[in-house]
C-alpha positions in Angstrom: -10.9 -29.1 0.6 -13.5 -30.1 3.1 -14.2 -29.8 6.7 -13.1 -26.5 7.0 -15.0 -23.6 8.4 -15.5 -20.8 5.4 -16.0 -17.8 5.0 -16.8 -15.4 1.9 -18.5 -12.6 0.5 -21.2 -13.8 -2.0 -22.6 -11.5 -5.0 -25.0 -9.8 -2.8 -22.6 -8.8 -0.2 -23.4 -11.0 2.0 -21.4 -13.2 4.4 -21.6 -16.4 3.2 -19.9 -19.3 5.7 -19.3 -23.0 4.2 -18.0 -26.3 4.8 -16.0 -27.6 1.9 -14.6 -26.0 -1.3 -14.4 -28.3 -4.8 -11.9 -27.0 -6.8 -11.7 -27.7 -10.6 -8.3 -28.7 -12.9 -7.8 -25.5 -13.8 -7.2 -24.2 -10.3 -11.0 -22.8 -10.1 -13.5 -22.7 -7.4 -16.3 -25.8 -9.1 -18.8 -25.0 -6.0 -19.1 -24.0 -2.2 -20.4 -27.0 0.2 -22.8 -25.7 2.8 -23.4 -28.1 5.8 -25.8 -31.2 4.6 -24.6 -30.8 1.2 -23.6 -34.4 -0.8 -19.7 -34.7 -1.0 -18.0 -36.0 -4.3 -18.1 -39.7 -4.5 -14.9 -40.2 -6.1 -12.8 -36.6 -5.7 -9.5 -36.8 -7.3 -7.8 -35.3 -4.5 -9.4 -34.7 -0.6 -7.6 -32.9 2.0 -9.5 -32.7 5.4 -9.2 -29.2 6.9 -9.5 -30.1 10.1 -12.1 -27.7 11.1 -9.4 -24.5 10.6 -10.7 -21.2 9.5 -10.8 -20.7 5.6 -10.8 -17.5 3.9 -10.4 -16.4 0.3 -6.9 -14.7 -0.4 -6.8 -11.2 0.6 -6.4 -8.5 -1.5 -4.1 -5.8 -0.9 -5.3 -2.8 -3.0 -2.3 -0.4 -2.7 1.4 -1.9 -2.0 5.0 -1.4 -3.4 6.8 -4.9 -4.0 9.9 -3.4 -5.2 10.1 -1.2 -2.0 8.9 -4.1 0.3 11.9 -6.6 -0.8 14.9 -3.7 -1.0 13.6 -2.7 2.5 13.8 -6.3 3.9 17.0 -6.4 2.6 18.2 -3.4 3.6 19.1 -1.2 6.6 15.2 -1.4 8.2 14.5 1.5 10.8 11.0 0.7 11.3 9.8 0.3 14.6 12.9 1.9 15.5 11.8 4.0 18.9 14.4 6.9 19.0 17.1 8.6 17.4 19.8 7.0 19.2 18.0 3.0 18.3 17.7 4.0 15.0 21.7 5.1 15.2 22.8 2.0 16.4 21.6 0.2 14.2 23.1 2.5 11.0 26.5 1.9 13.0 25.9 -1.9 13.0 24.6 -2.1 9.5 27.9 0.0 8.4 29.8 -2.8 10.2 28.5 -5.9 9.1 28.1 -4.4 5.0 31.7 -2.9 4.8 31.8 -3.4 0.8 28.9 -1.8 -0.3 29.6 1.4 -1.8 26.4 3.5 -0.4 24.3 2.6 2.6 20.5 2.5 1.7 17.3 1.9 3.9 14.3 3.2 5.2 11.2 2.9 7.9 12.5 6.1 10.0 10.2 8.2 11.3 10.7 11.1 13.7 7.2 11.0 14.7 7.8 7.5 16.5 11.2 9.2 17.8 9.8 12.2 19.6 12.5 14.1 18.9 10.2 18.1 18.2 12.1 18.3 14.4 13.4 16.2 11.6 16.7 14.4 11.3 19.5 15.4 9.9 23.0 15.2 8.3 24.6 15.7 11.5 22.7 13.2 13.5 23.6 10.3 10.7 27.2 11.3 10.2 27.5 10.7 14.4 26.7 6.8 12.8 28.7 6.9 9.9 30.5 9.6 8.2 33.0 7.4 5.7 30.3 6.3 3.2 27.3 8.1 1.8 24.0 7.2 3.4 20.5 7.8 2.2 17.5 6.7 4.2 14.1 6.5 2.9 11.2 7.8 5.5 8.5 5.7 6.1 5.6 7.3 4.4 8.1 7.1 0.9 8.0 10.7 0.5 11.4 11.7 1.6 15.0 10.3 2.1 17.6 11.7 4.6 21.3 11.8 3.4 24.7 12.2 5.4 27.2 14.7 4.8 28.4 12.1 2.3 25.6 11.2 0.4 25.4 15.3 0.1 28.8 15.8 -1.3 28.8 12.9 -3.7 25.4 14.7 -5.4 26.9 18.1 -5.4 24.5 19.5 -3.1 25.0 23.1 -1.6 23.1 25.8 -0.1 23.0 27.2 -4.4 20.7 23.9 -4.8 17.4 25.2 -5.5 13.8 23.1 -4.6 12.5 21.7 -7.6 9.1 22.8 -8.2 7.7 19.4 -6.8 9.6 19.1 -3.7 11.8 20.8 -1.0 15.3 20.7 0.6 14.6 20.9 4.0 17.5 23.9 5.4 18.7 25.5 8.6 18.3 29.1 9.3 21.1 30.1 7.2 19.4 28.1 4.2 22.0 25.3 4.5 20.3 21.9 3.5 20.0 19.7 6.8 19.8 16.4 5.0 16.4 15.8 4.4 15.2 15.8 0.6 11.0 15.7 0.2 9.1 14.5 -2.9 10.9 15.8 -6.2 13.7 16.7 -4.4 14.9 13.0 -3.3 16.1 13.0 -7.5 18.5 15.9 -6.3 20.3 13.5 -4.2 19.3 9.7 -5.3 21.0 10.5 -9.1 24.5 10.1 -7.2 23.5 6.7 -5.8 24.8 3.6 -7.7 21.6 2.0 -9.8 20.0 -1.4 -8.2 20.8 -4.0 -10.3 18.8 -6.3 -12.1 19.6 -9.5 -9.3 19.2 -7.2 -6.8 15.6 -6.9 -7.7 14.8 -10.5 -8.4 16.1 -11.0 -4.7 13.8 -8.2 -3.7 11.0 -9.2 -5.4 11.8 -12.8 -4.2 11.5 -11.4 -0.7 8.7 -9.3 -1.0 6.6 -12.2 -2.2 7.2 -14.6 0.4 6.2 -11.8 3.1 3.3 -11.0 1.6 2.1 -15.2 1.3 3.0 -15.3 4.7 0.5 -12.6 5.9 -2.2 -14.2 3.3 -2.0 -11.8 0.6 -2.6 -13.9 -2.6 -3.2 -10.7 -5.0 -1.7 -6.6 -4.5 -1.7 -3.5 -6.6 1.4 -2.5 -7.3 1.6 1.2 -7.3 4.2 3.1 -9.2 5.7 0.5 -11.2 9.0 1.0 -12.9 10.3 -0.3 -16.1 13.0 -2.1 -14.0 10.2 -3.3 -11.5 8.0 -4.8 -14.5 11.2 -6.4 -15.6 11.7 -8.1 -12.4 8.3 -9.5 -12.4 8.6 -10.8 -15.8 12.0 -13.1 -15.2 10.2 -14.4 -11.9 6.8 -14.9 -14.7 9.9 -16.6 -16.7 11.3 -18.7 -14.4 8.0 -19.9 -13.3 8.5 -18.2 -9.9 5.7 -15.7 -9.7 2.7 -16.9 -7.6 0.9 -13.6 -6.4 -1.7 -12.0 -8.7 0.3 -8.5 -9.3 -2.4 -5.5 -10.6 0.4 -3.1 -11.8 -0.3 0.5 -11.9 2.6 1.9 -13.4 5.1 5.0 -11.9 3.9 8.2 -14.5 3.1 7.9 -18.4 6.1 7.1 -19.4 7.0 3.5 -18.2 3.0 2.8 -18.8 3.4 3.8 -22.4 6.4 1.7 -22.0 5.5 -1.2 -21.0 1.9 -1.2 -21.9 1.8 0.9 -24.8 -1.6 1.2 -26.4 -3.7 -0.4 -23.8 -3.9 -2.7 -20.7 -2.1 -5.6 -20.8 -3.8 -8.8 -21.2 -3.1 -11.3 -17.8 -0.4 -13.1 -18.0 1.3 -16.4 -16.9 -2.1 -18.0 -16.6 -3.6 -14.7 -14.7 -0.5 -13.7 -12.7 0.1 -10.7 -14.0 -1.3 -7.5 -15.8 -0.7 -3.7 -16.0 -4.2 -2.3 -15.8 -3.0 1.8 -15.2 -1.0 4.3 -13.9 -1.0 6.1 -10.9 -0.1 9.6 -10.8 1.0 12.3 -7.6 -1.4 14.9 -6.7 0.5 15.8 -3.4 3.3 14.5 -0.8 2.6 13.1 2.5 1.3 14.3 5.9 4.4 13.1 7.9 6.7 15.4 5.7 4.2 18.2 5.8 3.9 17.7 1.7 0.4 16.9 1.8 -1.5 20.3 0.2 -3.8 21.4 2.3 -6.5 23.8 1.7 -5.3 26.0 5.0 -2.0 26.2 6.9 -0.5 23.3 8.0 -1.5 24.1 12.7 2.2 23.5 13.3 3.4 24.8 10.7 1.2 27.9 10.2 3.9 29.4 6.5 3.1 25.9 5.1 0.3 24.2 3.0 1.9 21.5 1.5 2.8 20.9 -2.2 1.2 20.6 -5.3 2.6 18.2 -7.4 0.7 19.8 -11.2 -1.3 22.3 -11.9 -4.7 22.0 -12.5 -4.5 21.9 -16.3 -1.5 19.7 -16.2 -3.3 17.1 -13.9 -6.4 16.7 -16.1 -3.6 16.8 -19.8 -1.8 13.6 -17.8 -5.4 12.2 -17.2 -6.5 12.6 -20.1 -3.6 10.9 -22.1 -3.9 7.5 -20.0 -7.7 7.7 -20.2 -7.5 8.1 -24.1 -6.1 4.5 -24.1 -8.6 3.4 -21.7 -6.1 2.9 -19.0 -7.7 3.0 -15.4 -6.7 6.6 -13.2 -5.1 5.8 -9.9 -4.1 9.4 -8.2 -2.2 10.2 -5.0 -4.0 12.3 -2.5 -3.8 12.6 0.6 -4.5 16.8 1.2 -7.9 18.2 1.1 -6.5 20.3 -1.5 -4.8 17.7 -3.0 -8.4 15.3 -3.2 -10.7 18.5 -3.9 -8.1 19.3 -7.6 -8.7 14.7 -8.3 -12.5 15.1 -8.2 -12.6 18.4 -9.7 -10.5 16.9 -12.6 -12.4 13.6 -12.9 -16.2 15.3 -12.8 -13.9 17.2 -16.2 -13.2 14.6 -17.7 -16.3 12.3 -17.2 -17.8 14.5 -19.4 -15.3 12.7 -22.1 -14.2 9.3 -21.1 -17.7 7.8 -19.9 -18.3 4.2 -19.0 -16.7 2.1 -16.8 -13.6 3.9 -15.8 -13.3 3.4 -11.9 -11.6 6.4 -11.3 -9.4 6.3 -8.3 -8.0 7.7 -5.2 -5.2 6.4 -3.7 -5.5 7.5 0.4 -8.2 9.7 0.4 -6.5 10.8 4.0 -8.1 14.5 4.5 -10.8 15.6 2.6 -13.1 18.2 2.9 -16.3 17.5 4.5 -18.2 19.1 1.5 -16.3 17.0 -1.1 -17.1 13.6 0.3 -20.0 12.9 -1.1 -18.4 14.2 -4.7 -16.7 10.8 -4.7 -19.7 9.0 -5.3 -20.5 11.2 -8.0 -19.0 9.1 -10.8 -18.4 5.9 -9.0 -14.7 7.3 -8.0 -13.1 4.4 -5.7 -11.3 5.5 -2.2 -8.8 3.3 -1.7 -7.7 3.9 2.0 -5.3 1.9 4.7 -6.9 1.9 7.6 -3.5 1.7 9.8 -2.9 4.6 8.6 -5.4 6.4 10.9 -4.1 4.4 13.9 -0.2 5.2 13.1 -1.2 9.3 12.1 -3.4 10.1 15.0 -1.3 12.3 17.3 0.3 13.5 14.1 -2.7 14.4 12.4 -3.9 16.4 15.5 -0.9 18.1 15.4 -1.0 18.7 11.7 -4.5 19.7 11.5 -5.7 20.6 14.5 -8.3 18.6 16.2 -11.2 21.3 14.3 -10.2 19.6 10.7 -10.2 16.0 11.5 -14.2 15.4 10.1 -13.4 14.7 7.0 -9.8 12.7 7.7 -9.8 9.0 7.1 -13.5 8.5 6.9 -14.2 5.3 5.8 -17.5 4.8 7.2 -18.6 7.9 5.8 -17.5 6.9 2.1 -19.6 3.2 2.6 -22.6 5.6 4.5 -22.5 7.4 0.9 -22.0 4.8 -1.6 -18.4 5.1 -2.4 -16.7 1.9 -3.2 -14.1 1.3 -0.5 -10.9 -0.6 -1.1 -8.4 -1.2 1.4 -4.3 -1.5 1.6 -1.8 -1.5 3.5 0.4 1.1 1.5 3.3 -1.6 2.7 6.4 -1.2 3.6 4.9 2.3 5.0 3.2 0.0 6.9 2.9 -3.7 7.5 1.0 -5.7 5.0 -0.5 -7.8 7.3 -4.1 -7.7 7.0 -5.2 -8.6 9.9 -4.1 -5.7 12.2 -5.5 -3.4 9.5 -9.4 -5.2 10.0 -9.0 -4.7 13.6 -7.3 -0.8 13.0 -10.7 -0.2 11.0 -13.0 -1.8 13.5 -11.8 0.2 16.8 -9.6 3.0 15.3 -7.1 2.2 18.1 -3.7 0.8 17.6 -2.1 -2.3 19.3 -1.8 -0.2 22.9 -5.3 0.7 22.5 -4.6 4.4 21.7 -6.0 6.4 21.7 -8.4 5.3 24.2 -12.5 4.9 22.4 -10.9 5.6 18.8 -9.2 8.3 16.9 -12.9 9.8 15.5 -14.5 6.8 16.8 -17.9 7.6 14.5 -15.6 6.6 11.1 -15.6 2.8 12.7 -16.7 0.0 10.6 -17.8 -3.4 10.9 -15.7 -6.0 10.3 -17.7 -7.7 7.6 -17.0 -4.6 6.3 -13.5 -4.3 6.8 -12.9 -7.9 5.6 -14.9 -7.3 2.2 -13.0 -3.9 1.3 -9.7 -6.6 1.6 -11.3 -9.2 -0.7 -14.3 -7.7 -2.6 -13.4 -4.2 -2.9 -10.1 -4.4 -3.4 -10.6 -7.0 -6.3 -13.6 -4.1 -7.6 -10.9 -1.3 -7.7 -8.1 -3.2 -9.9 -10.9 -4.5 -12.2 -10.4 -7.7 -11.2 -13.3 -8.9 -9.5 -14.6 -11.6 -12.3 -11.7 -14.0 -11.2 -10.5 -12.7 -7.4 -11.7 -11.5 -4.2 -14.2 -14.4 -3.4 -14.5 -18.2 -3.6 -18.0 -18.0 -5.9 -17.9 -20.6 -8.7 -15.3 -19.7 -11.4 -13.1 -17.3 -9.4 -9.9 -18.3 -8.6 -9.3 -21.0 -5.8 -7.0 -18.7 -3.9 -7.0 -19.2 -0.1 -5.8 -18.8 3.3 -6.2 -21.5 6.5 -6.0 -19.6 9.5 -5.5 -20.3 13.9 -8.6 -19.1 14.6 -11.9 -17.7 13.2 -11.6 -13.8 12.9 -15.5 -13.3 13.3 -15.2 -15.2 16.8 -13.0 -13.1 18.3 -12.0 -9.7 20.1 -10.2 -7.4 17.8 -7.0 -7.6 20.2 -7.0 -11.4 19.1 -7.5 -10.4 15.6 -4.8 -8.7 15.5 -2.6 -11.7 16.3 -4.1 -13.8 13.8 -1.8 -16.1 12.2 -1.7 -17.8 8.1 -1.0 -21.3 8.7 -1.3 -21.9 4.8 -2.0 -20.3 1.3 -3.0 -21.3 -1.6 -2.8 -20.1 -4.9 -5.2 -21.7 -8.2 -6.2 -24.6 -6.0 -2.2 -25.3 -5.2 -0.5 -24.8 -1.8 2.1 -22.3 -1.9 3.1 -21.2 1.2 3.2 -23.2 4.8 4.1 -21.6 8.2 6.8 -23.8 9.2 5.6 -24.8 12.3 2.0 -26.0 11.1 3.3 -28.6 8.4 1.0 -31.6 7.9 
């Protein structure tokens, strides 16, 4: 690949711009070509790059393929600006699906709909109130059923919260419809299973979004047996191009799939479980995120705790025994100050290189940030989180808490390593928008005007290495991905315009006109064919 203009980060950190790439036969960077450097004499293949923009494959370090492709596919309520949008839609879907048994989907959120409360039964039966329906919200950490959906699980104002979740209820303690964290089993056991072809369509799906947005490699967080499954036929059938870093869903599908140890890579470095990723709390949106204080606007809440401090450190401990890497859920001060108590415990026993991490790292204590650093724990953050949670977080918190809330620059200012996601479909995986969300801590309107906690911005050097570098870093991966050095993988993206040239508005809109994976094209925007 020459003529191009290159960009990557080099071993030291640095920004390192070039104008050619050789690629090797096995699908491996052979050397960078800086301007005045001699080209090949007799190459076996040249393609001319025409000047465009190349990048190394981005890295998404905290995704959910499964949930990406059954989303797609789906009834999709994101973006979805009221109640009564997101109920015309249900209707239409009900219309246009008539044999499906149960009507799933997801992407709600009653932030977005300004409607003072949460949804409920009532407001989804005024849709459709002949077939069950169960709707995912977008944070993943709660579903909201129809008087149908309720009946076929059985559930009643007896029902009682599992110890890891809540029924949302009225003032005479009849549920309303929603079900947060370990209360969604209550209600998703009377759903029909998602077969096996359903998932290779899903997984299909989810794939080709994330190529199209330049995402050549992703953590997969919470991986099920059935997900793992999925991957493999695609791995099978000689179908699965991104690099998945699989964190599995909880011990048991990680002692099931993986059993003693991490999984080698497989189909030629396509694959590997590496962990497992565990739930310290719920979500902010859902008020299950465990705070260390009452929640502002909801001054008889704090949250949930998902284990006990004991049973957080025995789960831990039985994945670290086996030398699996820690991946916990946390986005609660709370929640982030029981992770770092539990890994400074357990340092003590598992040393060397364990790279501990924290999946969100959304509100933390001011006095616990520089803990992270402590014993090399990894925050592994979204920044379009910040921009989509602003007004909520306010509202949540309280403007006199948010110090400490999505801080990225002061986890880089104290040595943490920094990885960044997406957490797609929560949000979009699209890179892009997340280096510019990180850079002005604004959203595509430009709210909130100078930046939600405008000291937490970060360069976009920065930003771009936490997609690539750090991101790579956190999944353990960073001796073949994350760069275009010599004997890392050739996986790259050719862009419409140079991301270091331009405003972060035009960032945003930055389009993948190709990607490719081990030196091999694999995906081309259909309007930028050669």
């Amino acid at each position: 690949m020459d003529n191009v203009n290159g960009y990557t980060i080099d071993s030291s950190g640095q920004l390192d711009h070039f104008t050619g790439l050789l690629i090797d036969r096995q699908g491996k960077v052979a050397k960078l070509l800086h301007e005045g450097d001699a080209r090949p004499q007799r190459p076996d293949f040249r393609l001319d790059g025409q000047h465009k923009t190349l990048l190394p494959g981005l890295f998404d370090a905290h995704g959910h393929i499964s949930d990406l492709g059954l989303q797609a596919l789906s009834l999709d309520l994101t973006g979805t600006t009221s109640l009564a949008d997101a109920q015309s839609k249900l209707a239409a879907y009900s219309q246009r699906n008539t044999k499906t048994a149960w009507i799933r989907g997801g992407g709600w959120n009653q932030e977005l709909w300004k409607l003072g409360r949460y949804p409920t039964a009532a407001d989804l039966d005024a849709a459709v109130r002949d077939r069950p329906v169960l709707l995912e919200r977008v944070d993943g950490h709660a579903v909201l059923a129809n008087s149908a959906a309720m009946a076929a699980a059985g559930i009643s104002a007896k029902t009682p919260n599992p110890t890891d979740g809540r029924i949302e209820r009225d003032a005479k303690g009849n549920p309303t419809g929603l079900f947060i964290d370990g209360a969604r089993r209550l209600i998703e056991r009377a759903a029909p299973p998602i077969l096996p072809r359903e998932r290779d369509e899903a997984f299909a799906k989810a794939q080709d979004i994330l190529l199209s947005d330049g995402v050549t490699a992703t953590c997969d967080m919470t991986t099920t047996v059935e997900d793992w499954e999925a991957m493999r036929r695609a791995g099978d059938l000689g179908r699965l191009q991104i690099r998945v870093v699989s964190y599995a869903k909880g011990l048991e599908p990680l002692l099931a799939i993986a059993g003693s140890g991490p999984t080698p890579w497989l189909y030629g470095g396509h694959l590997r479980m590496v962990g497992v990723k565990f739930f310290a709390d719920g979500a902010l949106g859902s008020r299950g995120a465990w705070l260390k204080a009452p929640y502002a606007d909801a001054p008889g809440q704090r949250g949930t705790p998902f284990h006990g401090d004991t049973e957080l450190k025995n789960l831990m401990s039985r994945a670290a025994m086996d030398d699996f890497q820690i991946a916990v859920h946390a986005i609660g001060d709370a929640a982030n100050a029981q992770v770092l108590d539990a890994i400074e415990e357990l340092s003590g026993t598992y040393k060397g290189d364990r790279r501990w991490r924290i999946e969100h790292a959304q509100i933390v204590d001011p006095k616990d940030l520089p803990r992270f650093a402590k014993y090399g724990t990894i925050a592994s953050m979204q920044p379009t989180h910040a921009t989509s949670d602003h007004v909520m977080a306010v509202a949540r918190l309280g403007p006199g808490r948010l110090v400490g809330a999505y801080a990225w620059k002061t986890m880089l200012d104290e040595h943490v390593p920094l990885a960044f996601g997406s957490d797609y479909p929560v949000e979009s995986p699209n890179p892009f928008p997340g280096m510019a969300d990180a850079v002005t801590r604004q959203d595509d309107h430009g709210d909130p005007p100078g930046g939600f906690t405008p000291d937490q911005r970060i360069t976009l050097q920065q930003a771009f290495a936490a997609f690539t570098t750090g991101a790579a870093y956190a999944a353990k991966a960073e001796d073949r991905l994350g760069t275009l050095e010599p004997g890392h993988m050739a996986d790259f993206i050719l862009l419409d315009r140079d991301p270091f040239q331009v405003d972060p508005q035009a960032l945003r809109g930055t389009k993948v006109l190709e990607t490719w994976i081990g030196g091999q094209r694999a995906w081309v925007r259909k309007d930028s064919q050669r």
